[in-house]
C-alpha positions in Angstrom: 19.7 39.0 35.9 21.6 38.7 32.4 24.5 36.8 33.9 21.9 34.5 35.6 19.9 33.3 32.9 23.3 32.8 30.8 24.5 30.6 33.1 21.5 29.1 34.0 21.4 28.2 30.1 25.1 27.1 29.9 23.5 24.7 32.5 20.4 23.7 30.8 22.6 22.5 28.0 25.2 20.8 29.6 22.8 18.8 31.2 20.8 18.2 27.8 22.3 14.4 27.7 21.0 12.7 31.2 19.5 9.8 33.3 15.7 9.4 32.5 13.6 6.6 32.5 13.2 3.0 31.4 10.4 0.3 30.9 12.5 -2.1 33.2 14.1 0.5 35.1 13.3 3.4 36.3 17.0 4.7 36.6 19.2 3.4 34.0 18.4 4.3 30.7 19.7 7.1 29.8 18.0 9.8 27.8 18.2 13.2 26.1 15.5 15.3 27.3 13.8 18.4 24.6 11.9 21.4 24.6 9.7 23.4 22.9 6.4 24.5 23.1 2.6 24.6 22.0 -0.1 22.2 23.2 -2.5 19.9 22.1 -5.3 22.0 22.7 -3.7 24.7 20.3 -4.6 22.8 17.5 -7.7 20.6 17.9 -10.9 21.1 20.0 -11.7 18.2 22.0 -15.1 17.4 21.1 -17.7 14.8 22.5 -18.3 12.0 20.7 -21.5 11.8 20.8 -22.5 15.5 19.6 -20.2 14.0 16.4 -22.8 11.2 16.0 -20.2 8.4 16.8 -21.1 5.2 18.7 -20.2 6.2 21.8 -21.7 2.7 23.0 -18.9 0.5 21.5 -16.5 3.0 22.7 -17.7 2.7 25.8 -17.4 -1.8 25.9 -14.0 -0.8 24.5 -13.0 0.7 27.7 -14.7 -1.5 30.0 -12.8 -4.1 28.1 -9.3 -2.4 28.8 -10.3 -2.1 32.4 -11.3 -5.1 32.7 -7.7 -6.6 31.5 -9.6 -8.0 28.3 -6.9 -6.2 26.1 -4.2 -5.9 28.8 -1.7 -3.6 29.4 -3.1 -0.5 27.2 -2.6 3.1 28.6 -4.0 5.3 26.4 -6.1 5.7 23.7 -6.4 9.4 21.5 -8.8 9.4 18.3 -8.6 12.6 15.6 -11.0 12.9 13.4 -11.4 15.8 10.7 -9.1 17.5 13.1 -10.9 17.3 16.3 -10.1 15.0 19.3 -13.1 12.7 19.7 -11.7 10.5 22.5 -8.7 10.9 24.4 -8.6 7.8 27.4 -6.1 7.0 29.8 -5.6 3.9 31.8 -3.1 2.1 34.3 -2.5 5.3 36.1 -0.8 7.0 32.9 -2.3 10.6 31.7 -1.7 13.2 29.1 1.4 14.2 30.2 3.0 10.8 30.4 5.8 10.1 28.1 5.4 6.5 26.7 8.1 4.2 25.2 6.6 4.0 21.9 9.5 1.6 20.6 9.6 0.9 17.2 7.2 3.5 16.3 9.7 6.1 16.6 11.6 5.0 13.5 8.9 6.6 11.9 10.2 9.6 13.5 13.4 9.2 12.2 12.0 8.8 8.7 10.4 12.1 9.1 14.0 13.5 9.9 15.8 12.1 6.7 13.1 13.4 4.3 13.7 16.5 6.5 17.3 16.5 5.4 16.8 15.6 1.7 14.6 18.3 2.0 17.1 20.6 2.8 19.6 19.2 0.1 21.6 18.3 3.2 21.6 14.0 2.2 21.0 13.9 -1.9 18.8 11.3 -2.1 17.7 7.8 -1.3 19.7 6.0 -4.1 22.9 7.5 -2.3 25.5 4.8 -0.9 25.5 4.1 2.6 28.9 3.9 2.9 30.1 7.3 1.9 29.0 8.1 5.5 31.3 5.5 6.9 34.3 5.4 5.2 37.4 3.7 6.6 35.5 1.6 8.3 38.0 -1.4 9.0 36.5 -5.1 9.4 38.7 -8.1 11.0 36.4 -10.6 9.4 37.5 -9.7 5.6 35.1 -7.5 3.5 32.4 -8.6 1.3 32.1 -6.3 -1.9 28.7 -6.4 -2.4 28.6 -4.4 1.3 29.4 -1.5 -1.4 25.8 -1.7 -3.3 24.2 -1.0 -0.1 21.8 2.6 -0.9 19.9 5.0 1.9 16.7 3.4 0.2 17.8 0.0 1.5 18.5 1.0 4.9 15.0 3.4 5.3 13.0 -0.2 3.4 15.0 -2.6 6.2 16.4 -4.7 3.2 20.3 -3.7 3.4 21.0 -6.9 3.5 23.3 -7.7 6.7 22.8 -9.9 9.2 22.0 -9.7 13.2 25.1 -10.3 15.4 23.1 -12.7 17.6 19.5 -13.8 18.4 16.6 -11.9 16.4 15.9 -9.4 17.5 19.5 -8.7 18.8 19.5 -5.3 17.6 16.1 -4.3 19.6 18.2 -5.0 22.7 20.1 -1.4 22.8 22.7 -3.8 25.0 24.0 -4.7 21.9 25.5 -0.8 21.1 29.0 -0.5 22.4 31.2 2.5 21.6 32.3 0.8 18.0 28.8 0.1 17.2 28.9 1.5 14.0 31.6 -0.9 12.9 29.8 -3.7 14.9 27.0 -3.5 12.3 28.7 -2.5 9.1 30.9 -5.1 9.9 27.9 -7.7 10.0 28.4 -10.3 7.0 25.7 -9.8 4.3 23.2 -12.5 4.8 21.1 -11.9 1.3 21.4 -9.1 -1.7 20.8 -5.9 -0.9 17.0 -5.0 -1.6 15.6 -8.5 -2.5 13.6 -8.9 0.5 12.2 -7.5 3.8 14.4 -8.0 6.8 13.5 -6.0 10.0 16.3 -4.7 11.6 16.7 -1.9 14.2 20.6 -1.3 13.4 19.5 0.4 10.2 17.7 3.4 11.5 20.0 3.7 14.0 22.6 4.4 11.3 20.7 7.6 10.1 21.7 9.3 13.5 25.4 9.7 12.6 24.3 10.3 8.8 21.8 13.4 9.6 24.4 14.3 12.7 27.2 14.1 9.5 25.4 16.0 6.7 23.2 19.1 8.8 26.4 19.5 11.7 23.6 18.9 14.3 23.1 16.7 16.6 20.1 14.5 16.2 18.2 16.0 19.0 19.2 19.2 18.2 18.1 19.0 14.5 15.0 17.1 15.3 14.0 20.5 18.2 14.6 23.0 15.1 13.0 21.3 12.4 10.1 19.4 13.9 9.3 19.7 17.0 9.6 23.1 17.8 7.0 23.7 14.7 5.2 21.1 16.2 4.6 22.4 19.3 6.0 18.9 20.9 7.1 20.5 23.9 8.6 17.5 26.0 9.8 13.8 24.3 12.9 12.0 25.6 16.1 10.2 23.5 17.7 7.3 24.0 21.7 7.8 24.5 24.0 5.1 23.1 27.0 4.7 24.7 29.1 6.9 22.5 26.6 10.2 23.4 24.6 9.8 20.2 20.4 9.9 20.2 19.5 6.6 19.4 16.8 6.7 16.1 16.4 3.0 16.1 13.6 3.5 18.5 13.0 3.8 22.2 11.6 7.1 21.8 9.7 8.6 25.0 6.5 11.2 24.1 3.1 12.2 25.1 0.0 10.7 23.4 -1.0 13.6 22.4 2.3 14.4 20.7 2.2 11.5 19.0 -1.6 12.9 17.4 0.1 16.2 16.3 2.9 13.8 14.4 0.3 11.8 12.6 -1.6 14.7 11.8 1.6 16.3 10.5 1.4 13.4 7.7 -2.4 13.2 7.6 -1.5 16.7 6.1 1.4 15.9 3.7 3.6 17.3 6.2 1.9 21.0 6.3 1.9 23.0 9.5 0.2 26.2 10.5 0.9 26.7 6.7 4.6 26.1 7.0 5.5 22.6 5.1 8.1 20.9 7.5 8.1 17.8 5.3 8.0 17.5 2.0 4.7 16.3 0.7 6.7 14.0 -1.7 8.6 12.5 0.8 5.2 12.0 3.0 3.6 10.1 -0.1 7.3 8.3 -1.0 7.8 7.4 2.9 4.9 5.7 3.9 4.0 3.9 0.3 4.5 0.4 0.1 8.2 -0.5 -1.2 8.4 -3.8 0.4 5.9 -6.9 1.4 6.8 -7.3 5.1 4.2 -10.2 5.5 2.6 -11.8 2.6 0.2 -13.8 4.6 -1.5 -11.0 6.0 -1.2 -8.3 3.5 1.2 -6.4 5.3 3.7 -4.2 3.2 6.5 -1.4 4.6 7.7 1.9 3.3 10.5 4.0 5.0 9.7 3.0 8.5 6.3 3.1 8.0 3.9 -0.1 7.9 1.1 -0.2 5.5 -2.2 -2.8 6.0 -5.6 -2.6 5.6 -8.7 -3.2 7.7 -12.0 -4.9 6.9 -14.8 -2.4 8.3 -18.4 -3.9 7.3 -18.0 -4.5 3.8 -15.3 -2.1 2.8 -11.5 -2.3 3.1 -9.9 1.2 5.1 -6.0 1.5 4.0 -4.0 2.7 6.6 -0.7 3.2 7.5 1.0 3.2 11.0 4.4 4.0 13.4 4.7 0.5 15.4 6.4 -0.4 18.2 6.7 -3.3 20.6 4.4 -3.7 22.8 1.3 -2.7 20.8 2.1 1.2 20.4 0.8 2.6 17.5 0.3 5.8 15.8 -2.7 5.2 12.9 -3.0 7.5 9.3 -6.1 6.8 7.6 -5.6 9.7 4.4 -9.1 8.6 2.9 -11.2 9.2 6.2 -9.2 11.8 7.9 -8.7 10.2 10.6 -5.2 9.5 12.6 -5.6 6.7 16.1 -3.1 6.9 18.4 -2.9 3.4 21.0 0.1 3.3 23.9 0.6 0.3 25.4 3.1 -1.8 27.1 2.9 -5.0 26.1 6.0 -5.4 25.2 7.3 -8.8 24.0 3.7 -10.6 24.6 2.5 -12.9 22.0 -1.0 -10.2 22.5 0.7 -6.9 22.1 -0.3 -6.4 18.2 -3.3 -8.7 17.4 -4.7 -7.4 20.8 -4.5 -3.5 19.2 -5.9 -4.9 15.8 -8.8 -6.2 17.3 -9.7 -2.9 19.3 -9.1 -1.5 15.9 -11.4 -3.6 13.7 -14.0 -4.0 16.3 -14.3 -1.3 18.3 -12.8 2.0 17.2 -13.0 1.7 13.4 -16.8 0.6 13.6 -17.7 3.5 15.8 -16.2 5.9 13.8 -17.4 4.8 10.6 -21.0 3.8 11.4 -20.2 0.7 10.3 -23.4 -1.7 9.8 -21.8 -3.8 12.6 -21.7 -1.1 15.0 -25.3 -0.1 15.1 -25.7 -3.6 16.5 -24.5 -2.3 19.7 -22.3 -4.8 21.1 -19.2 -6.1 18.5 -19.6 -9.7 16.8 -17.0 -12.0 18.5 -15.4 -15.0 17.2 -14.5 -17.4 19.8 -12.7 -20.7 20.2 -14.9 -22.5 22.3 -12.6 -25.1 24.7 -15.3 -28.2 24.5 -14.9 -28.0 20.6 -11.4 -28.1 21.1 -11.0 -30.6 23.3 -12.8 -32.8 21.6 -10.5 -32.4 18.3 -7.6 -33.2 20.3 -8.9 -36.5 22.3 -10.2 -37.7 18.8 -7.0 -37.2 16.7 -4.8 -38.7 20.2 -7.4 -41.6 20.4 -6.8 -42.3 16.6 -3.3 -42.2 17.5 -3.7 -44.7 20.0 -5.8 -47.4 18.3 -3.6 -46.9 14.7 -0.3 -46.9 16.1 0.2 -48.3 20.3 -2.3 -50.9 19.2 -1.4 -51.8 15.5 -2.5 -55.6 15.8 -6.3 -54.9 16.3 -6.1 -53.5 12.9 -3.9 -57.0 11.4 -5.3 -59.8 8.9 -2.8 -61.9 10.8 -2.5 -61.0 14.2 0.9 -61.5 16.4 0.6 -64.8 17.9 2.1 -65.2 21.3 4.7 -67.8 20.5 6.3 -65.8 17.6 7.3 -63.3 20.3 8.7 -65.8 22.4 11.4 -66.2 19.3 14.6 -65.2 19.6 13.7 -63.3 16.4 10.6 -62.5 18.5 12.4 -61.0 21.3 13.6 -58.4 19.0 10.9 -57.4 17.4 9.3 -57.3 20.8 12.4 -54.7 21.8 11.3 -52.6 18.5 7.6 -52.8 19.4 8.2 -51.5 23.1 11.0 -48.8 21.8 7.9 -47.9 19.0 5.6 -47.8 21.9 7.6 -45.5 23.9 8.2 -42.9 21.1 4.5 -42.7 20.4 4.1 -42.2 24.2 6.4 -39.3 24.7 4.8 -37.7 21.7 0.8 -38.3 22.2 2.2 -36.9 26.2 3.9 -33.9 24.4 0.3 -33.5 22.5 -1.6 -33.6 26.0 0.8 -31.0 27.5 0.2 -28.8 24.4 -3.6 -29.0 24.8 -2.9 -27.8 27.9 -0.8 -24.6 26.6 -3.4 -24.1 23.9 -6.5 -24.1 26.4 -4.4 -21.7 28.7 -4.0 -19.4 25.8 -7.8 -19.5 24.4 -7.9 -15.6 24.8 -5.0 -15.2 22.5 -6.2 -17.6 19.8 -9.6 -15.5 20.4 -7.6 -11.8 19.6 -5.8 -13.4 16.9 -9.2 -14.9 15.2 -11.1 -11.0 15.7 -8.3 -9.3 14.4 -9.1 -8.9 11.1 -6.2 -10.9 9.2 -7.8 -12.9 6.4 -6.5 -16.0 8.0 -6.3 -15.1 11.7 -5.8 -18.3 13.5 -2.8 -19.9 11.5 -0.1 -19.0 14.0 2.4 -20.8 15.7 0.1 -22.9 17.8 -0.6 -24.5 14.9 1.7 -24.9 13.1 3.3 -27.1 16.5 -0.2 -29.2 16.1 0.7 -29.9 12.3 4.6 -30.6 12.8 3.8 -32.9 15.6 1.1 -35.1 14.2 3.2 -35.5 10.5 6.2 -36.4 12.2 4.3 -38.8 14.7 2.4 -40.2 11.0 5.6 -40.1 9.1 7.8 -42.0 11.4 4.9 -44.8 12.7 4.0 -45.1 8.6 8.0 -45.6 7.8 8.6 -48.2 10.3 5.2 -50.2 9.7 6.1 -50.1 6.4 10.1 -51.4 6.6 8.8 -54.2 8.8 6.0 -55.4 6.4 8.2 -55.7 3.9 10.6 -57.8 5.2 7.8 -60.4 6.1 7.9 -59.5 10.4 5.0 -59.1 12.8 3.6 -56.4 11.0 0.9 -56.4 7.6 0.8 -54.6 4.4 -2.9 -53.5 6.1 -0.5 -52.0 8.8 0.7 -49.8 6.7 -1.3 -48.8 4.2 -3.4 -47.7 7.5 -0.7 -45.2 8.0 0.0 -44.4 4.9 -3.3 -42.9 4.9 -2.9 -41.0 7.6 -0.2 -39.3 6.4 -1.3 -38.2 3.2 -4.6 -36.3 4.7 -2.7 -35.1 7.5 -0.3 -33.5 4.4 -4.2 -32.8 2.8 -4.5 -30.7 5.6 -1.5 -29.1 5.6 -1.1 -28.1 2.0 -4.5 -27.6 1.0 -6.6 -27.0 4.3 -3.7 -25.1 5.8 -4.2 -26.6 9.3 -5.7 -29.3 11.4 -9.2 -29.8 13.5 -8.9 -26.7 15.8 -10.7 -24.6 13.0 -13.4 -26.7 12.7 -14.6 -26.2 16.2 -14.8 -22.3 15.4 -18.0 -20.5 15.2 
């Protein structure tokens, strides 16, 4: 029996680093599988919500909105409040024993593992350099010195200053990772000083994995089972593998829904556990404070793999911060109210996947847990962009197009007369008036076929508007709408301008017509901050 269970163990770990499962493929990506034990239920009673006095009704729309593919593509959705489960949904087939690719949001894990190992004395400190983990490293492309100033505390605040090998996000593609891929990213040139600004990256976590395998003698997985989640309970989660055998900590991360509640719990708690501290309460408070503003514009900051925002609930502001991955997968601390949200969802790379789990946020689960004046209105108060409104902008602004710039002579003191085209001079001017026509065309046709994109993506701009960002609705679409109707402004206003001045077909009425048009369409831009879309929102 002895011999048996030894060998069946000298099995168990020689198969720790296998095939597992992918978002694209269910047979290629290869993963290192844990275990350990405990369970959910160990720690928190589930509870229903409305014996808790909760608005079960808006919780309730909620999922009827997920089921109805309003927000699309969630799978789960686990609430904790004061230490109780208050709702724990599942959807698209998924259930509490599903392992989701959280993405992104397992850097946080990874954080969680460094201040582990400063804990332990076994990496000194976050103003350490990060190449005394890499030394030697050898780079065909010369060496830039300043590579040298780069610290742990840039890496864990994504500012270490070296630039993506290819197309953002080049390192989220886990393609990218060859055997050398350590020296594939040191080797990166630096792109801006290391520190001065936010610059998300997915290489630098992954270069903690060698550093904590380095400094504890472990490998990740290994020291990640015996330090966290073992004490966690966390009883199955799966790795990445990069191609040189190593657990990927970059992201990618596979684990139940309900493990991901016990792991923001562990830092609702300042990283206490059934009275054992697995993380330092210092590092909990120096991890997951802003060090960095990630996104001005919507009051967004970052920590050590950890985002930081806030949300408008009636008429309060509720700090939070989060784990975030692609797709919309989120794990939600909220230290003031005691609450942690966890959100799965697989969204990935879709324009919705965030602003879609912000919405839910600000207008469903944070009112109903909070009691929110809102809430006891029963059904949320929706922004909308309504598609008449919009349409409208649009044909006015391309009809003003037309009349001010196809049709310039209506607007002339001294309108072309027929003869002065038949010229020789006249013929070319008549060549520039037709080329000038024919620009204008293909742009006012490129404005048409973007009306068209913009109507087709009304639910978006809708998420986006009831998300809860102080400007919600200046996005890309926009900023398109702006670009094309300056340059359309600019370049009709430059050559009305040239051709009144050398005495041609055009007036000084011409252009001072455009000129006009330019400046409030810059009046928008500058001061307004966008064009007539907003106008038509109610």
């Amino acid at each position: 029996m002895i011999i048996s269970l030894m060998i069946a163990a000298t099995i168990a770990l020689g198969t720790d680093k296998a095939n597992g499962i992918s978002h694209k493929d269910s047979s290629h990506d290869p993963t290192y599988t844990g275990s350990a034990g405990g369970a959910l239920q160990d720690e928190r009673e589930a509870k229903d919500i409305d014996s808790e006095g909760y608005d079960a009704g808006r919780i309730r729309l909620l999922k009827e909105s997920i089921q109805d593919r309003t927000f699309k593509d969630i799978n789960s959705i686990l609430i904790v409040k004061q230490g109780k489960v208050l709702i724990e949904a599942y959807f698209n087939g998924e259930g509490p024993d599903t392992l989701h690719d959280i993405r992104s949001a397992g850097k946080s894990i990874t954080s969680a593992l460094v201040g582990i190992a400063m804990d332990k004395g076994l990496i000194r400190g976050v103003d350490e350099k990060l190449l005394f983990y890499f030394p030697g490293i050898d780079c065909h492309n010369g060496w830039d010195p300043r590579k040298e100033t780069i610290t742990l505390k840039h890496v864990l605040s994504m500012s270490f200053g070296l630039a993506e090998p290819g197309e953002f996000p080049s390192w989220e593609n886990r393609n990218w990772y060859t055997l050398n891929w350590k020296r594939d990213v040191l080797c990166q040139p630096v792109e801006y000083e290391p520190g001065s600004r936010f610059d998300y990256d997915s290489a630098a976590p992954a270069l903690f994995g060698p550093i904590i395998e380095q400094s504890s003698g472990l490998s990740v997985g290994r020291f990640a089972e015996n330090y966290l989640f073992r004490p966690l309970g966390i009883e199955h989660y799966r790795w990445h593998i990069l191609p040189d055998g190593r657990e990927y900590t970059g992201g990618g991360f596979r684990m139940s829904s309900r493990d991901m509640a016990k792991f923001g719990q562990l830092y609702l708690q300042k990283g206490a556990w059934k009275g054992e501290q697995l993380v330092s309460r210092n590092w909990v408070e120096e991890s997951t404070k802003a060090h960095l503003s990630a996104n001005a514009q919507l009051d967004v900051q970052y920590g050590y793999y950890w985002w930081r925002e806030t949300f408008p609930i009636g008429n309060r502001r509720v700090e939070a911060y989060s784990a975030s991955g692609n797709g919309g997968n989120k794990i939600y601390v909220f230290p003031t109210e005691d609450l942690v949200v966890i959100i799965t969802a697989s969204a990935y790379d879709q324009s919705y996947g965030h602003p879609q789990v912000r919405m839910m946020m600000s207008k469903y689960i944070l009112p109903a847990v909070f009691q929110s004046n809102d809430s006891n209105m029963g059904e949320p108060v929706l922004k909308t962009v309504p598609k008449t409104g919009f349409i409208i902008s649009e044909i006015v602004f391309l009809v003003s197009l037309v009349l001010c710039i196809l049709w310039p002579s209506g607007l002339l003191r001294n309108p072309i007369q027929m003869e002065q085209l038949k010229s020789a001079d006249g013929k070319r001017n008549r060549k520039r008036l037709h080329a000038t026509r024919i620009w204008i065309g293909l742009n006012a046709l490129v404005g048409i076929v973007f009306v068209g994109i913009v109507l087709g993506e009304a639910d978006v701009l809708d998420i986006w508007l009831n998300c809860g960002y102080a400007q919600p609705i200046q996005i890309a679409l926009h900023k398109v709408i702006v670009t094309w109707a300056i340059t359309i402004l600019t370049a009709g206003s430059l050559f009305l301008s040239v051709k009144s001045w050398r005495g041609r077909y055009w007036s000084n009425l011409a252009s001072t017509w455009f000129s006009l048009f330019v400046l409030a369409s810059l009046y928008c831009v500058f001061y307004l901050g966008y064009l007539g879309l907003l106008f038509f929102i109610y």
